[in-house]
Each structure stands twice: as C-alpha cells, then as structure tokens.
C-alpha positions as CSV (number, residue, x, y, z in Angstrom):
1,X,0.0,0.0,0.0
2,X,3.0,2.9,0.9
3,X,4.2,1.7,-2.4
4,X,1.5,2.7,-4.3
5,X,1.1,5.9,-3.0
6,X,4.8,6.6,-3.2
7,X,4.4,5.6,-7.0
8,X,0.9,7.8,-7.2
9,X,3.3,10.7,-5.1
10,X,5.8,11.0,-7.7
11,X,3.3,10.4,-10.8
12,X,1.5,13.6,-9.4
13,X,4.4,15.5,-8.9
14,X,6.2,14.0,-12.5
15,X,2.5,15.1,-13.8
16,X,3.0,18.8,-12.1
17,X,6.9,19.9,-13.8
18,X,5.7,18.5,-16.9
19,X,2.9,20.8,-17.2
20,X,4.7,23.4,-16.1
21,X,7.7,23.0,-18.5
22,X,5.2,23.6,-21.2
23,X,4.1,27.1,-20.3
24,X,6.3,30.5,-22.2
25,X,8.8,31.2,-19.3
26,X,6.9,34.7,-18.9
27,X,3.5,32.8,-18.1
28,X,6.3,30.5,-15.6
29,X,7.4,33.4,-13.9
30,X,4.2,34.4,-12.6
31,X,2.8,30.6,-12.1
32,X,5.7,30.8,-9.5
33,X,5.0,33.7,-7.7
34,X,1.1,32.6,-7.5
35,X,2.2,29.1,-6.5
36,X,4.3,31.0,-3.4
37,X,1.1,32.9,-2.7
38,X,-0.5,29.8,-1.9
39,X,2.0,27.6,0.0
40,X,1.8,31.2,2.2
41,X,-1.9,30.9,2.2
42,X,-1.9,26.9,3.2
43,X,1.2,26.1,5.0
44,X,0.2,27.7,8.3
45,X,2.5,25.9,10.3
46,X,5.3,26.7,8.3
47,X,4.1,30.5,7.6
48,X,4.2,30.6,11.5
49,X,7.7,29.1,11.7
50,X,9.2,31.5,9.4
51,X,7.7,34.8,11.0
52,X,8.7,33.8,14.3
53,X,12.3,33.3,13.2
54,X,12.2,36.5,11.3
55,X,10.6,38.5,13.9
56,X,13.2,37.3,16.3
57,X,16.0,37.9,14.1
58,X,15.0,41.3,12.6
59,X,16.7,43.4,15.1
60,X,19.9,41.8,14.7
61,X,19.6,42.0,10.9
62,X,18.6,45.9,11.1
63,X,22.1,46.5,13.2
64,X,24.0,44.9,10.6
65,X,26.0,47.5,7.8
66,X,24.3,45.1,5.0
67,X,20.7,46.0,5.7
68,X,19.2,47.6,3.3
69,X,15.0,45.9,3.1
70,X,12.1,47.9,3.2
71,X,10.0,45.8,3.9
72,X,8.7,47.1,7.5
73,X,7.7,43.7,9.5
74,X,8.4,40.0,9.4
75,X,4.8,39.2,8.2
76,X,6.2,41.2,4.8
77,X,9.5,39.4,4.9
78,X,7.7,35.7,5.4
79,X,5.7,36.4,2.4
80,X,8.0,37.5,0.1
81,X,10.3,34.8,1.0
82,X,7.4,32.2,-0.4
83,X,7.3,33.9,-3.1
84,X,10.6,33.2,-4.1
85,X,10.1,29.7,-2.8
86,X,7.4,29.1,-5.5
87,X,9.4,30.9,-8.3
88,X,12.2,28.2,-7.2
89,X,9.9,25.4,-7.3
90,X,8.6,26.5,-11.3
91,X,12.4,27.0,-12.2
92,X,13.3,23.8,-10.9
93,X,10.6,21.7,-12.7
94,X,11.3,23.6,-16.3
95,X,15.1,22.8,-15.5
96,X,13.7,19.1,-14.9
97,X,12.5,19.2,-18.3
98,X,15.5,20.4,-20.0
99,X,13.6,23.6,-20.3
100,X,15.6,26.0,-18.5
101,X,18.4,26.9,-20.9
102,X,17.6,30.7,-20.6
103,X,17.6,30.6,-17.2
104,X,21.0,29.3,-16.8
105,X,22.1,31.5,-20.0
106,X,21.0,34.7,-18.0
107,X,22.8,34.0,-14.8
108,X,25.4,36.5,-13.9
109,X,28.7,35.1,-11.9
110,X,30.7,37.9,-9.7
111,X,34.0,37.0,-7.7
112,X,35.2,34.4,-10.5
113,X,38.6,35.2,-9.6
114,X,38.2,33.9,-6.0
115,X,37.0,30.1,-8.1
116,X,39.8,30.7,-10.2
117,X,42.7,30.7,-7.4
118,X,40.9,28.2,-5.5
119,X,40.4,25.6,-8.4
120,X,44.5,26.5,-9.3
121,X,45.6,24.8,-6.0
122,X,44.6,21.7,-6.9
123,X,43.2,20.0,-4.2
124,X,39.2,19.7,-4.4
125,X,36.8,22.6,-4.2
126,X,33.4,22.9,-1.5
127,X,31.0,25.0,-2.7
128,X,29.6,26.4,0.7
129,X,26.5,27.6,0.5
130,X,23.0,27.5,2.7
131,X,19.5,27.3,1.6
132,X,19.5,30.9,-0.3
133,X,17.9,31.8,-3.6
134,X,18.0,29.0,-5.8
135,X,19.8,26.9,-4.7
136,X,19.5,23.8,-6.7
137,X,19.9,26.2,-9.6
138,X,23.6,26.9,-8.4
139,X,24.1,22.9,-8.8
140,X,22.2,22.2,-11.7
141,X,23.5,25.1,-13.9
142,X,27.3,24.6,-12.6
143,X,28.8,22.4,-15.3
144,X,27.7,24.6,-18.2
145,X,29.1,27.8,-16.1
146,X,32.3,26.1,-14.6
147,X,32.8,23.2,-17.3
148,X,32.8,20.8,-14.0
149,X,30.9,18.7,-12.4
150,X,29.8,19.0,-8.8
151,X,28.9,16.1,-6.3
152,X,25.8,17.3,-4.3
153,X,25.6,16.1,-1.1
154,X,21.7,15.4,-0.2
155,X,19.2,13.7,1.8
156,X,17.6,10.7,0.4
157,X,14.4,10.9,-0.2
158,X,11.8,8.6,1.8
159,X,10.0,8.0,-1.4
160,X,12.0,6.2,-3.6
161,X,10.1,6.7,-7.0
162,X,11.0,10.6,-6.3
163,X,14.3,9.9,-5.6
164,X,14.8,8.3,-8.9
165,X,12.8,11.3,-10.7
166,X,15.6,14.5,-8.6
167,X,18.6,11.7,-9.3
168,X,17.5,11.6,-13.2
169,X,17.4,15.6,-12.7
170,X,20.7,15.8,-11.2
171,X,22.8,13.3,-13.9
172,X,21.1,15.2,-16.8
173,X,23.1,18.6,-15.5
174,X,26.1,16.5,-14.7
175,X,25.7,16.0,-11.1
176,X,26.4,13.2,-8.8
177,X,24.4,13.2,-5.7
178,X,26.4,12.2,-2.3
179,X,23.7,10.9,0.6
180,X,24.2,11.7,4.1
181,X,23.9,8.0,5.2
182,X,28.1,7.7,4.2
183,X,28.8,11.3,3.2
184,X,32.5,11.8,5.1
185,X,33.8,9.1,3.4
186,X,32.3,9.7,-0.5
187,X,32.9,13.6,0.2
188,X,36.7,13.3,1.1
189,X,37.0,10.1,-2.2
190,X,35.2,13.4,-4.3
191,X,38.2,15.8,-2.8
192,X,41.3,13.6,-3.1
193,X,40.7,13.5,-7.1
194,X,40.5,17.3,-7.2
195,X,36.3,17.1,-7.5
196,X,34.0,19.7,-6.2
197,X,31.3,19.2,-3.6
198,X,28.2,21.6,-2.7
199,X,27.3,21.4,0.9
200,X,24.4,23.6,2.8
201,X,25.8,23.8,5.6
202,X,23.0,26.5,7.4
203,X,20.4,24.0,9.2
204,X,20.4,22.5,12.6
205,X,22.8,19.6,13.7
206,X,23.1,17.7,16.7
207,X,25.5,19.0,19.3
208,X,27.4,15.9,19.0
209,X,28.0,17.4,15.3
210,X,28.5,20.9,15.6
211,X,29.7,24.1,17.3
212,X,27.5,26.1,19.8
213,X,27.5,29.3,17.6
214,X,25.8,32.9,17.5
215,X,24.0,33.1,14.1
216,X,21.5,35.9,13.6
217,X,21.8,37.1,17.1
218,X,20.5,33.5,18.9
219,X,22.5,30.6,20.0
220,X,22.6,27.8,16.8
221,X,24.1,24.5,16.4
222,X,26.0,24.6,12.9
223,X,28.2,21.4,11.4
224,X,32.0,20.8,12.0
225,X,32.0,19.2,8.6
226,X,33.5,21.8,6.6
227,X,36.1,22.7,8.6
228,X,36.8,19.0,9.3
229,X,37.4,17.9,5.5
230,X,39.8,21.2,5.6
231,X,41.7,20.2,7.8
232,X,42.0,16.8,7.1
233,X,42.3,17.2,3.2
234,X,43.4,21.0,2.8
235,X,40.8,21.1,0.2
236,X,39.5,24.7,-0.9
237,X,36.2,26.2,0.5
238,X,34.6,28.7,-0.7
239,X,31.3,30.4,0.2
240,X,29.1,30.3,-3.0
241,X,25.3,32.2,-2.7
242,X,22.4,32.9,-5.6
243,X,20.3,35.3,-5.6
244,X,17.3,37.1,-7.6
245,X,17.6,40.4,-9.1
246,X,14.1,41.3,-11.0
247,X,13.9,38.1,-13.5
248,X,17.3,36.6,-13.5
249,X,19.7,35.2,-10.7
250,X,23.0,36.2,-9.6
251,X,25.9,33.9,-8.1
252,X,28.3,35.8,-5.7
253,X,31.4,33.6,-5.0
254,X,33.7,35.1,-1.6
255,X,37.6,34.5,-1.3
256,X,38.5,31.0,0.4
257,X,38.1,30.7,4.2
258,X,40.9,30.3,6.1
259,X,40.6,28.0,8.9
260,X,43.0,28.1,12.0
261,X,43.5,24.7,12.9
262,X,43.1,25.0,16.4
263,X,42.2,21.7,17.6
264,X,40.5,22.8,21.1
265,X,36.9,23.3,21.2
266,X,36.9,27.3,21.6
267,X,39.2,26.9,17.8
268,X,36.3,24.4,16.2
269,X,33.8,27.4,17.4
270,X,35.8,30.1,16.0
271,X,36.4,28.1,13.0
272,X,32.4,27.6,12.3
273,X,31.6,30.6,13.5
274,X,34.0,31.9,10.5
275,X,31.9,30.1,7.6
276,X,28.4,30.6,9.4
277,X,29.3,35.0,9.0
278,X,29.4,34.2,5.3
279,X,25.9,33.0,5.3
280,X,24.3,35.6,7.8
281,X,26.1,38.2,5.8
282,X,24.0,36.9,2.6
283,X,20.9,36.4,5.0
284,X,21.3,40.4,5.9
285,X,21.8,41.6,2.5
286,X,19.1,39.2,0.8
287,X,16.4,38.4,3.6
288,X,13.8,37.2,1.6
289,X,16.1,34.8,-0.2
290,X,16.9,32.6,3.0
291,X,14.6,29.5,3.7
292,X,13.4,30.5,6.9
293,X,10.6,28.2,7.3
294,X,13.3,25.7,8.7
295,X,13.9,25.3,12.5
296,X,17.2,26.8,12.5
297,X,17.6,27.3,16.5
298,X,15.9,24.1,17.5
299,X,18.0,22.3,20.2
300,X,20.2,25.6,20.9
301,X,17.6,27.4,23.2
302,X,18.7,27.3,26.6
303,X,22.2,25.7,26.2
C-alpha cells in the first residue's frame, strides 16, 4: 500500500513539472509567484515558523552595515520569501525538463577570480553555500558555467520513485548526488581527485555534530564538517550564494576561508563561527532569499 502511493506521489508530482515546463517562461514566472502565494496561504504551520524566526532575528539584521529591506515587518518578509520559494519550485521543474536553458544562459557570476585561485591549487573545491535563492539552480547550472561537475551532497528521499525522478534531474546537468547515510567518506574520495562538492551547511545539527555558535543574534548549532574535510584534506572552500535580481539570478562567489586549525573546542567554534558569518552576511543583504521556514535554532535554546 505505501508503495503505491509513493508511486501515485511522484506520478502527481512528475504530472505537475511536466505541465509546467510547457508554459512560455513569462506565463512561468508568474505561475511561481502565485504558487508562493499559496504555499503562504496553506502552509500555516510553516508560515508561522518563518515569521517567528524572522521577527526574532529582525533586530539583529537591522544593526548589521548590509541592511538595506524595506519591507517594514516579518509578516512582509515571510511572504515575500514564499514567493521566491514558489518561483524556485517552477524553475526547478522547467530545469527538470531540460527547459531551462535561458535561465541558466542569463545567470550572472561575480567573484570568479576567487574560483579561479581556488580551483588553481589543486586540491578539491566545496561549494559552501546554505539554503539561499535557488539553490538547486547553483548545482544544476554549474557544469555549463564552470565546465565541472559537482557532487551534491543530499538527503535521500523517503520516497524512492521521487528519488529516482531528482537523481534523473541531477545526472542530466552533470551532477552526482552524495547521501548523508556515508557522506564523510564519498565527500573526502570526491576531494582527493580534485572534484567539487556543494554542501548547505545552514540547518540545525546535533550537538554531538556541531559548534555552539551565535548566528542571527541566537544561540545555533552549525556542522564541524567543513572545517573537518579542511583540515583533514586541505581542500579549498569557498562560500558560494544565488540570488534574484528582478527576473534573473545572480551567483556571488567570496575569497577561500581560512581556517586556524586549532584543535581545542573554543578553535572548532571560532572556525564555524568563520563560515556561518558568510551565510548571515547573505541572510542580511538578501532576507527574503533565505529558507526561513526551517527550524534553525531548535535544540540551541537554553544551552
């Protein structure tokens, strides 16, 4: 019986990006802004979840030198933000189609240079990045931009008829998916023959993963794994975000981190506390581009 509703799951959804990768990419455009309208509208749990996290962040993010929104309250931020989400989710189910040549065509890349001299030492590239703009687009259009392939590191999907259907996605742009059930091991294989990775690297771990940090003014749990395959392979990483201006995207990429190497616990926190500014930087400059609907601080509160 699951089964057959996993197979009926991913026949709907199949059913969905095909009939959206036949509309004119205009007619797309605004398909995905009324489709974030109504996740807004329907997902009250999640609606909830986001302003709460914006409203408790918003001060912090108005002190910052990158602020620049205008849009007055959290309710305004939450909204726009699905928004984006549903532009995402059109963009990703033309791409699925092979329908999303323009797309990639129009993206703009700034900080090339900082690729360049990372790529130039030979040893493996990470893609840092969070759940910002796009983000599969960054994967997905990163061959034709790069002439590379990237190794995506993901969570497997309970429903394996939709894992097949993003996998099929993912090998059509020249990806190769990484699952977190063995993903040290494939991730540092992918490094020591000079591959690239991308890794979000802004959700909740458990303690026994991560750093106690500050992020967005409140007490967060963020991975060691970054900074652990730096130290242990020396490999490259480099904080990589998209983001919308108007109808196209824009990918920023920021000069290699440089890690200390301190081995005590305060030097792992001031290590992850180094990669997690990069992504509240982008989070202050491009609010409504972060995936706030995520428990971020969950397990952090109190400790």
């Amino acid at each position: 019986m699951k089964r057959m509703l996993w197979f009926l799951q991913a026949g709907a959804f199949y059913l969905f990006t095909w009939l959206v990768a036949l509309l004119p990419a205009g007619l797309s455009r605004k398909l995905g802004t009324a489709t974030g309208e109504l996740m807004h509208r329907l997902l009250t749990s999640r609606r909830r979840i986001a302003e709460e996290n914006i409203a408790r962040s918003l001060d912090h993010m108005r002190a910052q030198p990158g602020w620049s929104c205008t849009i007055p309250d959290a309710a305004g931020i939450a909204r726009e933000t699905f928004r984006n989400i549903g532009r995402s989710l059109v963009e990703t189910c033309r791409l699925y189609h092979g329908r999303g040549d323009e797309l990639i065509a129009a993206i703009e890349v700034r900080g090339r240079e900082h690729y360049d001299a990372a790529r130039a030492r030979g040893k493996g590239l990470i893609f840092l990045t969070g759940h910002c703009g796009n983000w599969e687009l960054v994967a997905l259009a990163y061959a034709r931009l790069f002439n590379s392939s990237m190794s995506v590191v993901a969570r497997r999907q309970n429903n394996p008829y939709l894992n097949r259907m993003v996998e099929t996605m993912r090998m059509h742009y020249d990806n190769r998916v990484i699952y977190k059930d063995n993903a040290l091991k494939n991730m540092m294989a992918v490094i020591r023959r000079n591959g690239v990775i991308g890794l979000l690297v802004d959700q909740a771990v458990f303690p026994e993963e991560g750093s106690l940090i500050p992020f967005l003014g409140r007490p967060a749990w963020a991975s060691k794994a970054p900074v652990l395959l730096a130290r242990k392979t020396g490999v490259a990483v480099l904080p990589a975000f998209i983001h919308r201006e108007g109808d196209r995207h824009v990918i920023e990429l920021h000069p290699e981190l440089v890690f200390s190497g301190d081995a005590s616990e305060e030097g792992w926190q001031q290590d992850v506390k180094r990669y997690s500014a990069a992504i509240e930087q982008f989070i202050v400059r491009y609010p409504t581009n972060w995936y706030w609907v995520h428990r971020r601080w969950k397990r952090a509160e109190g400790a």
